[in-house]
C-alpha positions in Angstrom: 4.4 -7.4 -9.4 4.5 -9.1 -5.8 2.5 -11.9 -5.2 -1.0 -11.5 -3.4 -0.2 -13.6 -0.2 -2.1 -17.2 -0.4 -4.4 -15.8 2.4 -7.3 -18.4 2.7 -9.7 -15.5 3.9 -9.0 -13.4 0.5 -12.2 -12.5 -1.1 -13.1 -12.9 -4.7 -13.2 -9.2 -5.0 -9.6 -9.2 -3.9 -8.0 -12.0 -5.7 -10.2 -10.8 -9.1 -8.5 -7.2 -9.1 -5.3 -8.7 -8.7 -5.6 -10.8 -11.7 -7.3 -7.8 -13.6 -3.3 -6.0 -12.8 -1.7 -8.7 -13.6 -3.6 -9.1 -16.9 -2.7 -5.4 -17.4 0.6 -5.7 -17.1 0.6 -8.8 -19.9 1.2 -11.9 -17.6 -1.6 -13.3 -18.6 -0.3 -16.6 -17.3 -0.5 -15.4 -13.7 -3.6 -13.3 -14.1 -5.6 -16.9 -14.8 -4.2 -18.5 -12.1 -5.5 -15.6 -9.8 -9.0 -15.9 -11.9 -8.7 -19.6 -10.7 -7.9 -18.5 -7.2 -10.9 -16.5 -7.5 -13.1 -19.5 -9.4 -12.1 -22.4 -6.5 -13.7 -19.4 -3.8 -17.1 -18.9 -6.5 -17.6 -20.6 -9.3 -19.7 -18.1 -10.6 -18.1 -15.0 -9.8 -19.1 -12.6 -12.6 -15.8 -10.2 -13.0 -13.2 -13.3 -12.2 -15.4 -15.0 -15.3 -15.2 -11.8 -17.4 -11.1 -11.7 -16.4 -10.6 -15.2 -17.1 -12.6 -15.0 -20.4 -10.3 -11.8 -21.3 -7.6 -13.7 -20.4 -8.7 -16.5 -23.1 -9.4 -14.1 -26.0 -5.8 -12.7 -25.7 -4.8 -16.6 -26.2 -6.8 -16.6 -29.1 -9.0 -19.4 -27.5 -12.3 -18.1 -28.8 -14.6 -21.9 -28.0 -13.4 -21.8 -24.5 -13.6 -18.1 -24.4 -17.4 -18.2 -25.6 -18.4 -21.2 -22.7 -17.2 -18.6 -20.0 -19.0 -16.1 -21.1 -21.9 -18.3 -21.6 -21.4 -18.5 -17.3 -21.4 -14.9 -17.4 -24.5 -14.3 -18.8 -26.2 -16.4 -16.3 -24.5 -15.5 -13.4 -25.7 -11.8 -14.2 -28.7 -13.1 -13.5 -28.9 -13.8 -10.6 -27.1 -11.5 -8.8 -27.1 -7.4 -8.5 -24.1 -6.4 -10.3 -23.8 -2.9 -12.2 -24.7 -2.4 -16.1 -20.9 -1.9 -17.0 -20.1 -5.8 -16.4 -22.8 -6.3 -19.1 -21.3 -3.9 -21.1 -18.0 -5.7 -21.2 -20.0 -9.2 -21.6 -21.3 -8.0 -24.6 -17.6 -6.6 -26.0 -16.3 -9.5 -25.1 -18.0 -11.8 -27.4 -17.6 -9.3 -29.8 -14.2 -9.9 -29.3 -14.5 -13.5 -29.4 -16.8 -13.2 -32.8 -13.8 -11.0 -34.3 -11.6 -14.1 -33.6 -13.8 -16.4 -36.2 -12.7 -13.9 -39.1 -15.4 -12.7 -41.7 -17.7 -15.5 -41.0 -18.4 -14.1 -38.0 -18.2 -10.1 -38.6 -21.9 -9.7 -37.9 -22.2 -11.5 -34.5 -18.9 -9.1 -33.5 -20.4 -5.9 -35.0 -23.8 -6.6 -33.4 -21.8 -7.3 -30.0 -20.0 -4.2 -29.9 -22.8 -2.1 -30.9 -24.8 -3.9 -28.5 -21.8 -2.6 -25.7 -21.4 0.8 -26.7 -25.2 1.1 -26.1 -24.9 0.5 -22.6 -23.8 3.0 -19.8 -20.1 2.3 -18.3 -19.1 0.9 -21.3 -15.8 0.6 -21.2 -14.0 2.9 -24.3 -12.4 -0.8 -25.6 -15.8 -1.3 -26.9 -15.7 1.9 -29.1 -12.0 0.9 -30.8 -12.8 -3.0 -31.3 -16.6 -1.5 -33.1 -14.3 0.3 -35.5 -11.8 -2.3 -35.8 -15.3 -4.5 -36.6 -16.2 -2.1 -39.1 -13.2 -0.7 -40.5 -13.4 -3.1 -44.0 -16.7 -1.6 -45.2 -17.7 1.2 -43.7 -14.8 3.7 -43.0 -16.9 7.1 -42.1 -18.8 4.5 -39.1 -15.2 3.3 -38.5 -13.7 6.5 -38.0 -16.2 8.0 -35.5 -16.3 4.7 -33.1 -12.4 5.3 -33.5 -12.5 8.8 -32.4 -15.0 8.2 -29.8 -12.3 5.8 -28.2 -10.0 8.6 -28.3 -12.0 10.9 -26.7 -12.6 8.4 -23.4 -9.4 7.0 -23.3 -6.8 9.7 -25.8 -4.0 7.6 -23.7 -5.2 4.2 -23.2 -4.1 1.1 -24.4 -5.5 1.2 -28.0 -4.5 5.1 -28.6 -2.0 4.7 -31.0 -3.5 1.8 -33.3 -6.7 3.8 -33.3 -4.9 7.4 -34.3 -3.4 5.1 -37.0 -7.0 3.8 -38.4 -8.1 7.3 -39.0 -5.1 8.6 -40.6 
């Protein structure tokens, strides 16, 4: 992917979606330093907090990923942004809470049902609930499962999830 030219008047908006392709295609590396980008402009901005955050969890840095979303929540506060961005808050410390192991199953089932719940979810939510409650309750597993499929029956998660309801 071409670099996004170091253009001084680049918004947030801008340099964020940028980081959310490069996160896409797996360079996570370069997809923080656009979050960063983004940060140095607005140190608050919700979606290059959610990115960077995302870009933590893949790292399997779930303490640092927690403090950023932490920042999340109360940027969301305080400005207008829509219900989806809550909704991927909310999967996102699920996905964090996954990260702790059993100790922490609760917190991560309790987040993602807490996501699904909320309009613009995005389907992600769906497949990490039934990865949250795959060990002990397979018929609840199976259904968030299929529920992913029926958003996103080519994303990202497609094939694990066709897998966990074989």
């Amino acid at each position: 992917m071409a670099p996004l030219a170091q253009d001084e008047n680049a918004s947030t908006d801008v340099i964020t979606l940028y980081g959310d392709a490069l996160y896409q295609a797996e360079d996570s590396e370069q997809a923080m330093a656009q979050y960063e980008r983004a940060l140095a402009i607005d140190r608050e901005h919700p979606e290059a907090l959610l990115g960077y955050a995302r870009v933590l969890i893949r790292s399997e840095k779930a303490r640092e990923a927690r403090a950023i979303l932490d920042r999340v929540e109360t940027s969301l506060h305080h400005r207008i942004r829509p219900p989806s961005l809550g909704a991927q808050l909310a999967m996102l410390r699920g996905r964090a809470a996954l990260l702790g192991g059993d100790s922490e199953l609760s917190a991560a089932r309790e987040a993602f049902r807490a996501a699904t719940a909320i309009d613009g979810c995005p389907p992600d939510a769906w497949f990490w609930l039934g990865e949250s409650l795959a060990g002990d309750n397979a018929p609840a597993a199976r259904e968030a499962y299929q529920h992913y499929l029926e958003l996103a029956p080519a994303g990202a998660l497609a094939a694990r999830a066709r897998r966990a309801i074989r």
